[in-house]
BALOBA-1460 file (C-alpha; in Angstrom, 3 decimals):
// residues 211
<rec num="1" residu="x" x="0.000" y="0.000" z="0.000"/>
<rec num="2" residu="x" x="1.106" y="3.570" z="-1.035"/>
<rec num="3" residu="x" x="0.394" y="6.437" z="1.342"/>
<rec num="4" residu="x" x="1.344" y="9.944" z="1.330"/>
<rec num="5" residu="x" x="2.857" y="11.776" z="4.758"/>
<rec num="6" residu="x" x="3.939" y="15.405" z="4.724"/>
<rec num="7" residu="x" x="4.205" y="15.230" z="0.590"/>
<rec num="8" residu="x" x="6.202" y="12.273" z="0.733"/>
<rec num="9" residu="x" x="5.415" y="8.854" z="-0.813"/>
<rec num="10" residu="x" x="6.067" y="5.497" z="1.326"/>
<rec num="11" residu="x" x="5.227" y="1.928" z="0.876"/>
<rec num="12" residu="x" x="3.719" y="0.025" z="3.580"/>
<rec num="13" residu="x" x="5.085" y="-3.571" z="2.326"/>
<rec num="14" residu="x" x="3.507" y="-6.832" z="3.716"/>
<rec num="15" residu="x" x="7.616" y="-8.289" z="4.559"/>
<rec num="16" residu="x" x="6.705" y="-5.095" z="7.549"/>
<rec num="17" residu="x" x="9.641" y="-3.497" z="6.267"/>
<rec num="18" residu="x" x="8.481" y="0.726" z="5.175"/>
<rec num="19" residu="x" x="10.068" y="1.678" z="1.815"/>
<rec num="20" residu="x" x="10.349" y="5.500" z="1.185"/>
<rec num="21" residu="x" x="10.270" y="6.457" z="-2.195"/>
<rec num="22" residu="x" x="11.777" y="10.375" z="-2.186"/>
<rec num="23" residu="x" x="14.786" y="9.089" z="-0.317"/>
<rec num="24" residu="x" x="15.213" y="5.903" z="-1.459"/>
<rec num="25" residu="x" x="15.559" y="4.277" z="1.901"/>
<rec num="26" residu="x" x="13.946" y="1.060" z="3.513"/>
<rec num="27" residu="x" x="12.741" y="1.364" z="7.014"/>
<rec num="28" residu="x" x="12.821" y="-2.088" z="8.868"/>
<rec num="29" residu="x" x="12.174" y="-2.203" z="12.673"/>
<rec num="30" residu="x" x="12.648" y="-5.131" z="15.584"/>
<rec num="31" residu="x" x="14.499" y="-8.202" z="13.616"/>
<rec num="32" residu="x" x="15.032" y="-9.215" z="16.874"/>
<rec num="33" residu="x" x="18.071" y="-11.712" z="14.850"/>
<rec num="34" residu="x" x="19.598" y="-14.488" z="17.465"/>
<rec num="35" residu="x" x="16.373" y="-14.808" z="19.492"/>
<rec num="36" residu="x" x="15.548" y="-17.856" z="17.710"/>
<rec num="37" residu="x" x="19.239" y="-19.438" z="18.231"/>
<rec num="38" residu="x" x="18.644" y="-18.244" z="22.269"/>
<rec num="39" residu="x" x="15.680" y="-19.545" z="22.519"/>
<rec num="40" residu="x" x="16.967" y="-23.244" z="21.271"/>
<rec num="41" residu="x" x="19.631" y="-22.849" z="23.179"/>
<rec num="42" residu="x" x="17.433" y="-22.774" z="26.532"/>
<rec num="43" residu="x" x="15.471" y="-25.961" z="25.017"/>
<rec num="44" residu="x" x="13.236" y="-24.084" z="23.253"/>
<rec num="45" residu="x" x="11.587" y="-26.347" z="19.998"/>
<rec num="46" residu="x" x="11.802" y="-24.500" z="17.128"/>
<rec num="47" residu="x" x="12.135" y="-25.592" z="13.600"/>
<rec num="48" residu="x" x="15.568" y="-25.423" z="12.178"/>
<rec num="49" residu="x" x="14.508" y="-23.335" z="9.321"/>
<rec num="50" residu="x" x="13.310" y="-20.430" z="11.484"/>
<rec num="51" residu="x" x="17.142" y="-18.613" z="11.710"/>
<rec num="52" residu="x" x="17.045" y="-18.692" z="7.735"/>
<rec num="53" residu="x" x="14.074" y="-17.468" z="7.477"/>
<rec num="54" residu="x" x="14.667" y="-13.529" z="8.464"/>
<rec num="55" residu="x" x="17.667" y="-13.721" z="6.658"/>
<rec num="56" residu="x" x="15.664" y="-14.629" z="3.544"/>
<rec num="57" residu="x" x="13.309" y="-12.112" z="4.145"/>
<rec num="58" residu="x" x="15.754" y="-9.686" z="4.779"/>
<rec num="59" residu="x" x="17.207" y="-10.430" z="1.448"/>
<rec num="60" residu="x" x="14.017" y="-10.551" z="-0.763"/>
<rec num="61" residu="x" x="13.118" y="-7.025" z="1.013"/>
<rec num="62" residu="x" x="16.146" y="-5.364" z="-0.044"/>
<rec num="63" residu="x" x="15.998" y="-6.866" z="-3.518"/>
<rec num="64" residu="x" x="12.561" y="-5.937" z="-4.217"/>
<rec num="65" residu="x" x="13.293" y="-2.051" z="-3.357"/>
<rec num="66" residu="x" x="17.048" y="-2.159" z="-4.231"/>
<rec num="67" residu="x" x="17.087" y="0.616" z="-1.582"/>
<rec num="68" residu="x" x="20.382" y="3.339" z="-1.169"/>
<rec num="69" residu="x" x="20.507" y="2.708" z="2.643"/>
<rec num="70" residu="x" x="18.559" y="0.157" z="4.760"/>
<rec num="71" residu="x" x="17.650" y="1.689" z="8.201"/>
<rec num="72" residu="x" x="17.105" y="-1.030" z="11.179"/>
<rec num="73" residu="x" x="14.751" y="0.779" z="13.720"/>
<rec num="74" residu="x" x="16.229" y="-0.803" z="17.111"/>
<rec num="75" residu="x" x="16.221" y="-4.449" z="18.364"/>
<rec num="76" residu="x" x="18.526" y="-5.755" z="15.119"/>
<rec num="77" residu="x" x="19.370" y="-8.467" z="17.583"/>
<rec num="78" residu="x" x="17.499" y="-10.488" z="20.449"/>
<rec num="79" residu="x" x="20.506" y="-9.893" z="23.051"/>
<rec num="80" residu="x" x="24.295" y="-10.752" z="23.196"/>
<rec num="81" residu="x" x="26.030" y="-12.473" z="19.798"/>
<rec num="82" residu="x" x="25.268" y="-15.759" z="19.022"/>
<rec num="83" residu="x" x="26.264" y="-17.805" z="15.791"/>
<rec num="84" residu="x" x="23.066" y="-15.553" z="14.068"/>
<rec num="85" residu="x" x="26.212" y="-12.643" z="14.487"/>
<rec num="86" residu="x" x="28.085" y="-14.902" z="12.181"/>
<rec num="87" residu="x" x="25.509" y="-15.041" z="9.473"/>
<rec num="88" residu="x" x="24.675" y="-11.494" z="9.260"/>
<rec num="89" residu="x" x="28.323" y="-10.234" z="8.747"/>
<rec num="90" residu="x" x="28.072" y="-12.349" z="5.646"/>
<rec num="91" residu="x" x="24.447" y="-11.190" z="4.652"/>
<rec num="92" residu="x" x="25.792" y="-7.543" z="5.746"/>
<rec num="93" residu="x" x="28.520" y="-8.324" z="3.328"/>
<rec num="94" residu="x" x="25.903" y="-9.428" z="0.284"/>
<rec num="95" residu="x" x="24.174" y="-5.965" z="0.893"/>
<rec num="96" residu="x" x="24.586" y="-3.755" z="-2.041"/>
<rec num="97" residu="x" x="22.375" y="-0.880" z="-0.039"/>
<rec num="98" residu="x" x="24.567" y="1.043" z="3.201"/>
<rec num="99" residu="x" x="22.858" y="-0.196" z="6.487"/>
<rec num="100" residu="x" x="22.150" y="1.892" z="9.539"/>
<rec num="101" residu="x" x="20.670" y="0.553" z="13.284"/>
<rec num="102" residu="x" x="18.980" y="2.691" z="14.826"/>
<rec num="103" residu="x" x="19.744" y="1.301" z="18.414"/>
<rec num="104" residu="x" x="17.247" y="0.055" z="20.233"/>
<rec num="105" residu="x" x="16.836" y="-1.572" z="24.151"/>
<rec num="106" residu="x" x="17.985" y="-5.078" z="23.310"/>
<rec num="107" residu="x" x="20.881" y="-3.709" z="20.709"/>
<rec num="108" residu="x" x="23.944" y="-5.005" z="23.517"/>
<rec num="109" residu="x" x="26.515" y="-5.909" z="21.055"/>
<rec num="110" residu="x" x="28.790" y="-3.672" z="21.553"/>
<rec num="111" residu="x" x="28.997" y="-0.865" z="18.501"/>
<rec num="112" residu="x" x="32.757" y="-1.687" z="17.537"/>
<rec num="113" residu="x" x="31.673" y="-5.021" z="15.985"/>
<rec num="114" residu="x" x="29.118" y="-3.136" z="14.047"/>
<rec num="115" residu="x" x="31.677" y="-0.788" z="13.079"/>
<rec num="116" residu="x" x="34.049" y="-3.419" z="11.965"/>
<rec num="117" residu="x" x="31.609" y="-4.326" z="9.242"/>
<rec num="118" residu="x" x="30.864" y="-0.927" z="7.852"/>
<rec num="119" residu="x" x="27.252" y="-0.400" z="9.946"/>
<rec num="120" residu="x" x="26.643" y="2.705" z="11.408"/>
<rec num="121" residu="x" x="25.095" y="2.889" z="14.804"/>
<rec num="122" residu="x" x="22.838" y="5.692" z="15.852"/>
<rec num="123" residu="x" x="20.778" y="6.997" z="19.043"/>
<rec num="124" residu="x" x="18.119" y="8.400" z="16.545"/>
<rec num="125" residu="x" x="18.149" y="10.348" z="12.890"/>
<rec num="126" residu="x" x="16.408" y="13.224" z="11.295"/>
<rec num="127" residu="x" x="15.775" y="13.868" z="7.869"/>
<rec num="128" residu="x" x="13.930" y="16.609" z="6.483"/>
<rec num="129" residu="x" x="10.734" y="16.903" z="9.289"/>
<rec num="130" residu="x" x="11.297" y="13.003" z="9.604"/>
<rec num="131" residu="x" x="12.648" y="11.209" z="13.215"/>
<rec num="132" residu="x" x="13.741" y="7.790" z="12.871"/>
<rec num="133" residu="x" x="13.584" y="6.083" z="16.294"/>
<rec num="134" residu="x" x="12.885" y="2.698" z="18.242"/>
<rec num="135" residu="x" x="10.778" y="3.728" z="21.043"/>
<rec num="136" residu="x" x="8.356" y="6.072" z="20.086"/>
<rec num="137" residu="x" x="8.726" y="9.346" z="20.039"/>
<rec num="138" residu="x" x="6.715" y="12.978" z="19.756"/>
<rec num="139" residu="x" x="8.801" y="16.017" z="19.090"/>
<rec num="140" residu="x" x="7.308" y="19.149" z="17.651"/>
<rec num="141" residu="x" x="7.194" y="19.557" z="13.515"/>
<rec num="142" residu="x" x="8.488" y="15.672" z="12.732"/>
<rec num="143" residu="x" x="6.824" y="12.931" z="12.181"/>
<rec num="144" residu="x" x="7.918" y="9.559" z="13.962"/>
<rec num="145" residu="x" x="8.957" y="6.522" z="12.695"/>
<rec num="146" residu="x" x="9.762" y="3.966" z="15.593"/>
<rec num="147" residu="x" x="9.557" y="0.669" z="16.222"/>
<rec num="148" residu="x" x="9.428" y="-1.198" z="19.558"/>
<rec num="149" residu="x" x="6.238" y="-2.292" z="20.603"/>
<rec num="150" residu="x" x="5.388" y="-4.866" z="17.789"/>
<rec num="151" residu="x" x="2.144" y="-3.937" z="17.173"/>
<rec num="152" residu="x" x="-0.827" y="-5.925" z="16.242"/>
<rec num="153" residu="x" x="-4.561" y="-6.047" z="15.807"/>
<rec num="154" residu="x" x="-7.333" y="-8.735" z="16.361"/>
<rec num="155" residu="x" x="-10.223" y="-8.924" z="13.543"/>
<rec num="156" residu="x" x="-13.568" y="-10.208" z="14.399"/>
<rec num="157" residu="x" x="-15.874" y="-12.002" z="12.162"/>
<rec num="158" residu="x" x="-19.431" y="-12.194" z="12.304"/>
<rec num="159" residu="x" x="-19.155" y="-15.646" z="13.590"/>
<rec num="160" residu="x" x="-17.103" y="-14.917" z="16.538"/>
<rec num="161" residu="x" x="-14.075" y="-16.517" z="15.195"/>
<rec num="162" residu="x" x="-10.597" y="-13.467" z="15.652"/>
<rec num="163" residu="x" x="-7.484" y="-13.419" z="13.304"/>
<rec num="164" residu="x" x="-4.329" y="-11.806" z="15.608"/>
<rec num="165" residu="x" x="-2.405" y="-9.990" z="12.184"/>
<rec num="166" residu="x" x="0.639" y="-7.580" z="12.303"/>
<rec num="167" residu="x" x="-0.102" y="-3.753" z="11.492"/>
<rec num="168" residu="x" x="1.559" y="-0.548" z="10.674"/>
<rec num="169" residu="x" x="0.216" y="1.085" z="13.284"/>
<rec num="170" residu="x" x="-0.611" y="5.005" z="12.501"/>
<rec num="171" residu="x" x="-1.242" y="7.435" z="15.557"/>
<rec num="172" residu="x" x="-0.857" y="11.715" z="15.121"/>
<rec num="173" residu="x" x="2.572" y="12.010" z="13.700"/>
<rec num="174" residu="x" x="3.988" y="9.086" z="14.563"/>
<rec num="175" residu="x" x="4.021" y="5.308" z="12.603"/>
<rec num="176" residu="x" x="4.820" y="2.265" z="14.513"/>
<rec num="177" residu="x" x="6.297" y="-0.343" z="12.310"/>
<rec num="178" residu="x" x="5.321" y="-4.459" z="12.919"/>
<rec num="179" residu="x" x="8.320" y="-6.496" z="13.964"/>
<rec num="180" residu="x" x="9.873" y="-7.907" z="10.881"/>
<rec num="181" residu="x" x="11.454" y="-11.103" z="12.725"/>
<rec num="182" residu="x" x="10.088" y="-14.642" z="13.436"/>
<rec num="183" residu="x" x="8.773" y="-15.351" z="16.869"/>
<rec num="184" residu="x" x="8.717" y="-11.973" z="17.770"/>
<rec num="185" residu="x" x="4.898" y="-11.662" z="18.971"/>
<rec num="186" residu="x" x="2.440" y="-9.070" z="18.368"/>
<rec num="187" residu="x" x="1.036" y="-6.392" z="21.622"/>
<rec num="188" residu="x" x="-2.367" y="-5.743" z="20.661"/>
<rec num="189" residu="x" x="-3.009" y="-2.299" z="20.374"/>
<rec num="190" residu="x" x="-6.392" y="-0.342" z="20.764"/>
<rec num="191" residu="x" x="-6.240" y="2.132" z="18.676"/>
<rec num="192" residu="x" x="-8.581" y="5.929" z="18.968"/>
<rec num="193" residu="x" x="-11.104" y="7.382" z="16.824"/>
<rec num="194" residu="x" x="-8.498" y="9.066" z="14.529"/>
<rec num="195" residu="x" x="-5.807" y="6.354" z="14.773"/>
<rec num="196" residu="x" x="-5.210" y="4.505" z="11.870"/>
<rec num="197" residu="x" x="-4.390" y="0.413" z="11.376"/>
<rec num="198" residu="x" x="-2.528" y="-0.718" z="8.455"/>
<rec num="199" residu="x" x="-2.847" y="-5.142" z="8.919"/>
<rec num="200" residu="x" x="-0.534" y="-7.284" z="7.019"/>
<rec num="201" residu="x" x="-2.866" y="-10.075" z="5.396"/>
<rec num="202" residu="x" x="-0.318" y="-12.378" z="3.931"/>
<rec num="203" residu="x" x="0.662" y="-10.608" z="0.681"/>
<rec num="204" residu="x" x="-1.286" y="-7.579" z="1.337"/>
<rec num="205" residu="x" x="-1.372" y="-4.611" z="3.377"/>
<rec num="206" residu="x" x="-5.250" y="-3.241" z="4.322"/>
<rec num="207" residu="x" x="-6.661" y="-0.542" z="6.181"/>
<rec num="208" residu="x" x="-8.547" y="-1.677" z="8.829"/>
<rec num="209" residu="x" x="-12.196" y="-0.084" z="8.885"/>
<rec num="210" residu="x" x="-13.278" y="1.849" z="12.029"/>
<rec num="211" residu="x" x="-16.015" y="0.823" z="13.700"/>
């Protein structure tokens, strides 16, 4: 889906990643990368084909834009580096687009490793009446994009039966992003009059109608 935000064009992809046109930059927020490899290493089940899996979507993201910079709002990784830091130096290395992390609360590795592989870390960014954060954030005359609380909303059918689905999540000037990762979860959000929900529906992005 294509919307329009202070005269700017972005696309709301279903991958959750946020694609701005003017600038040429791909927004992506809460990969949350090694939480699967933590998880199994605390005797979590989870199929083997899960750690692949962002990287794959990662990678058909960034091919489908062919972006100048990819922008990680906050929570790139779960916690401390696991063998998942292994495998994104050599997906980081694949990237034809400059990538920037936003930092967010669980971003621990320290910033020299990220340095050591060309990624630049930041507490937030501005560009041109735009904020790029994780938590987020209001400041007077920008717009916020942030990340962090992995939002999601529950649709009702007639027949009682609910579908949890991740949204872009639209409130004043700010846009919450979905968490792009696996096994990340979804908060449910409950969203006023004037907010509005983006849902991801498998390969489509709709606007949820007010009721």
């Amino acid at each position: 889906m294509t919307i329009l935000l202070k005269d700017q064009t972005f696309t709301l992809d279903s991958s959750g990643a946020l694609f701005w046109k003017n600038k040429n930059l791909l927004l992506i927020s809460d990969v949350h990368l090694g939480k699967v490899s933590h998880f199994r290493k605390h005797g979590v089940a989870i199929p083997n084909n899960a750690v692949s899996e962002n990287f794959n979507r990662l990678t058909a993201a960034v091919e489908k834009f062919n972006p100048e910079k990819v922008i990680f709002l906050g929570d790139l990784f779960h916690s401390a580096m696991n063998s998942e830091w292994d495998l994104f130096v050599e997906w980081s290395a694949c990237c034809v687009s400059e990538i920037l992390l936003v930092a967010g609360n669980h971003d621990i590795i320290a910033i020299k490793h990220y340095i050591e592989i060309g990624v630049l870390v930041l507490e937030s960014l501005e560009i041109d009446g735009f904020l790029l954060t994780h938590h987020p954030t209001e400041k007077a005359d920008f717009f916020n994009f942030s990340g962090h609380i992995h939002p999601g909303v529950v649709l009702r059918g007639w027949g009682g039966q609910s579908l949890k689905l991740p949204c872009f999540y639209q409130k004043g000037n700010q846009m919450i992003l979905p968490a792009f990762g696996e096994f990340t979860g979804k908060h449910i959000i409950k969203p006023a009059e004037d907010d509005i929900i983006y849902a991801i529906a498998q390969n489509d992005v709709v606007i949820v109608p007010k009721r």
